[in-house]
DRENSEGU-699550 format. One record per residue (C-alpha): residue number from 1; residue in three letters; chain; y, x, z. Coordinates in nm, 3 decimals, padded with zeros to 5 digits. Last residue first. Layout:
! residues N
+-----+---------+--------+---------+---------+---------+
! num ! residuo ! cadena !       v !       u !       w !
+-----+---------+--------+---------+---------+---------+
! NUM !     ALA !      A !       Y !       X !       Z !
...
+-----+---------+--------+---------+---------+---------+
END
This chain:
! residues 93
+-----+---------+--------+---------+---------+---------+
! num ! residuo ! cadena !       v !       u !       w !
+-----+---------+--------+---------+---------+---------+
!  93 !     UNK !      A !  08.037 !  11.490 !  12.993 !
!  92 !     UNK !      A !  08.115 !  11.437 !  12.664 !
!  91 !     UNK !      A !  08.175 !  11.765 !  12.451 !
!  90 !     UNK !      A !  07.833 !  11.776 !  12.332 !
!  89 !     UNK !      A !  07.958 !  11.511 !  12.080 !
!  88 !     UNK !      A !  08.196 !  11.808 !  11.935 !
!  87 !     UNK !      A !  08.421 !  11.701 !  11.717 !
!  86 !     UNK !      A !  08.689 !  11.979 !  11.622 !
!  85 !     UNK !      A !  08.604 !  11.956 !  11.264 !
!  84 !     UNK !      A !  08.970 !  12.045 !  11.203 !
!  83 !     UNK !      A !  09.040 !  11.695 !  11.373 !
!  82 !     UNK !      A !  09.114 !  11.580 !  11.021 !
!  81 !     UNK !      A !  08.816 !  11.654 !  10.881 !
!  80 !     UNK !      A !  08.652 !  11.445 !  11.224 !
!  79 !     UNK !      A !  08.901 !  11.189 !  11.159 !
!  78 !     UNK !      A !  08.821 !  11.149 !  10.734 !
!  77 !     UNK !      A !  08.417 !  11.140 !  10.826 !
!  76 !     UNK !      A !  08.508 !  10.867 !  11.060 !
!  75 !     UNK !      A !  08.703 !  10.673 !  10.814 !
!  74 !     UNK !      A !  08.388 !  10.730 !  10.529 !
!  73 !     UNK !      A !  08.161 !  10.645 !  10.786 !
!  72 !     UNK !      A !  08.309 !  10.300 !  10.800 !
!  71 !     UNK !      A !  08.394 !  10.127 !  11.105 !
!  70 !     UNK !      A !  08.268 !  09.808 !  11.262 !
!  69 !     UNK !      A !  08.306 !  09.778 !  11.638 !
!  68 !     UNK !      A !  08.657 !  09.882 !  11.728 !
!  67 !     UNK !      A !  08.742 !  09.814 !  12.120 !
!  66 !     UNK !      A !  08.606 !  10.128 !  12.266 !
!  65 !     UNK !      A !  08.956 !  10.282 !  12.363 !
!  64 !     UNK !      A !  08.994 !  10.571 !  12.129 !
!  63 !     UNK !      A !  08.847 !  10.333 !  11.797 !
!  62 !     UNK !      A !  09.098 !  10.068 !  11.926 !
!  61 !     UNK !      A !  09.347 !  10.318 !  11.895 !
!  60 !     UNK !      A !  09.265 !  10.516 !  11.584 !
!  59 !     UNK !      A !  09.230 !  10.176 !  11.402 !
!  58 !     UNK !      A !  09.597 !  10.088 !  11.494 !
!  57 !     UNK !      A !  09.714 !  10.398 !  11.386 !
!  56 !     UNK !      A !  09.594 !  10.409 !  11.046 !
!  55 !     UNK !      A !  09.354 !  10.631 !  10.943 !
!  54 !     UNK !      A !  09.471 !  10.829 !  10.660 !
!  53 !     UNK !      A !  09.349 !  11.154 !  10.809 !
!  52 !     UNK !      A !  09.698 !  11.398 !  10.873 !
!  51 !     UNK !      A !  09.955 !  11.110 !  10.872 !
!  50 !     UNK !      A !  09.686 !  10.898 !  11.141 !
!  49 !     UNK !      A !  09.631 !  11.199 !  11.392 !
!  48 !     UNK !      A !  09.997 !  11.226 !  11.353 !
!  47 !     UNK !      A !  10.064 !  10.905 !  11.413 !
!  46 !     UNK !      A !  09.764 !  10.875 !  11.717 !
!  45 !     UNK !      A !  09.998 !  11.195 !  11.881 !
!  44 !     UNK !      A !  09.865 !  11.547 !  11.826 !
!  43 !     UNK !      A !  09.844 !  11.811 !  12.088 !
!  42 !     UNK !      A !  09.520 !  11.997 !  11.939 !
!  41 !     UNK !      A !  09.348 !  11.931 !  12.249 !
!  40 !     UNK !      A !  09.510 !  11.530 !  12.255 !
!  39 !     UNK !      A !  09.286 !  11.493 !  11.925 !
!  38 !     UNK !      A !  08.997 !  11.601 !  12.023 !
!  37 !     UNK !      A !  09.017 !  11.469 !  12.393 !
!  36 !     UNK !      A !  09.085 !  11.140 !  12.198 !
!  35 !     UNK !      A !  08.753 !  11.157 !  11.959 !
!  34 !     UNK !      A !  08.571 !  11.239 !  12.234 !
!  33 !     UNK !      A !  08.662 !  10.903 !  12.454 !
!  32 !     UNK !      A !  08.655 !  10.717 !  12.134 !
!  31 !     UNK !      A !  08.267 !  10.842 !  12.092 !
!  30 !     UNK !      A !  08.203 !  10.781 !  12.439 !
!  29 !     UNK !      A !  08.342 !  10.421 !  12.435 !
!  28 !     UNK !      A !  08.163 !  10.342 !  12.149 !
!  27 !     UNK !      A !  07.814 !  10.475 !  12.300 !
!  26 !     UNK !      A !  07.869 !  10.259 !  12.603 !
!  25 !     UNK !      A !  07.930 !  09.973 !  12.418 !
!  24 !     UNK !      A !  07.652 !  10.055 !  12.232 !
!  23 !     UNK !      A !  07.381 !  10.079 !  12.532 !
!  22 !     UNK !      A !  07.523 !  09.778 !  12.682 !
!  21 !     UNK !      A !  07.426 !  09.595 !  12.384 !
!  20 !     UNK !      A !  07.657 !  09.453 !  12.145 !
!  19 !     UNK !      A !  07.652 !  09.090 !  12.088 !
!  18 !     UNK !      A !  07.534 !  08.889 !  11.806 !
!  17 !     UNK !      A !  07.790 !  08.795 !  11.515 !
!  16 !     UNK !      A !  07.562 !  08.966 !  11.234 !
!  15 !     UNK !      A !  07.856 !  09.280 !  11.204 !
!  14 !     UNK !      A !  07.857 !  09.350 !  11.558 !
!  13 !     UNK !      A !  08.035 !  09.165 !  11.912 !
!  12 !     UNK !      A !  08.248 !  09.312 !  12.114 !
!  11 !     UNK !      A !  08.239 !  09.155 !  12.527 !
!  10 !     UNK !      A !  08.533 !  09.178 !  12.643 !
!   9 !     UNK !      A !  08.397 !  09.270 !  13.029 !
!   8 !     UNK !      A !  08.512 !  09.681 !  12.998 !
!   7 !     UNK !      A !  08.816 !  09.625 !  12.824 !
!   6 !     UNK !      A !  08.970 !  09.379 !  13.090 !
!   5 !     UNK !      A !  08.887 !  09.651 !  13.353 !
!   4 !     UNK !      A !  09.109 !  09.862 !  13.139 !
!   3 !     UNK !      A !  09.397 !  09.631 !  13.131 !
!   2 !     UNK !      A !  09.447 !  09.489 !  12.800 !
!   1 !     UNK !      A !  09.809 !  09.455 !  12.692 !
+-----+---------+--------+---------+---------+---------+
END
């Protein structure tokens, strides 16, 4: 198991094998970050989250803790329908 400081130096790398900015790891983590207070508001577990998208679990989880680079918009789009539209970027403080 990763600790959280562990998380934070992996460096992820994108699609063409070069690193990821600051700037985008950043940006990950804040969109996992929303997509988990989403998901915890409604009080649904990742296996629920995954039974009521199609997203497995294992995606969900990475995606939640900033470790899941390349993801289509298509899985996205089927989290935020999921999530009753309740994805707010605003939300991030």
């Amino acid at each position: 198991m990763w600790s959280h400081r562990q998380v934070a130096e992996k460096q992820l790398y994108g699609r063409k094998g070069l690193p990821l900015s600051e700037r985008e790891m950043t940006g990950l983590r804040d969109l996992g970050t929303v997509l988990k207070r989403a998901r915890l508001g409604l009080g649904w577990s990742q296996r629920g989250l995954e039974r009521r998208s199609g997203v497995d679990q294992t995606t969900i989880s990475r995606l939640e803790n900033g470790r899941l680079v390349n993801f289509s918009l298509q899985r996205l789009a089927s989290l935020i329908q999921a999530l009753r539209g309740r994805f707010d970027i605003n939300d991030f403080d």
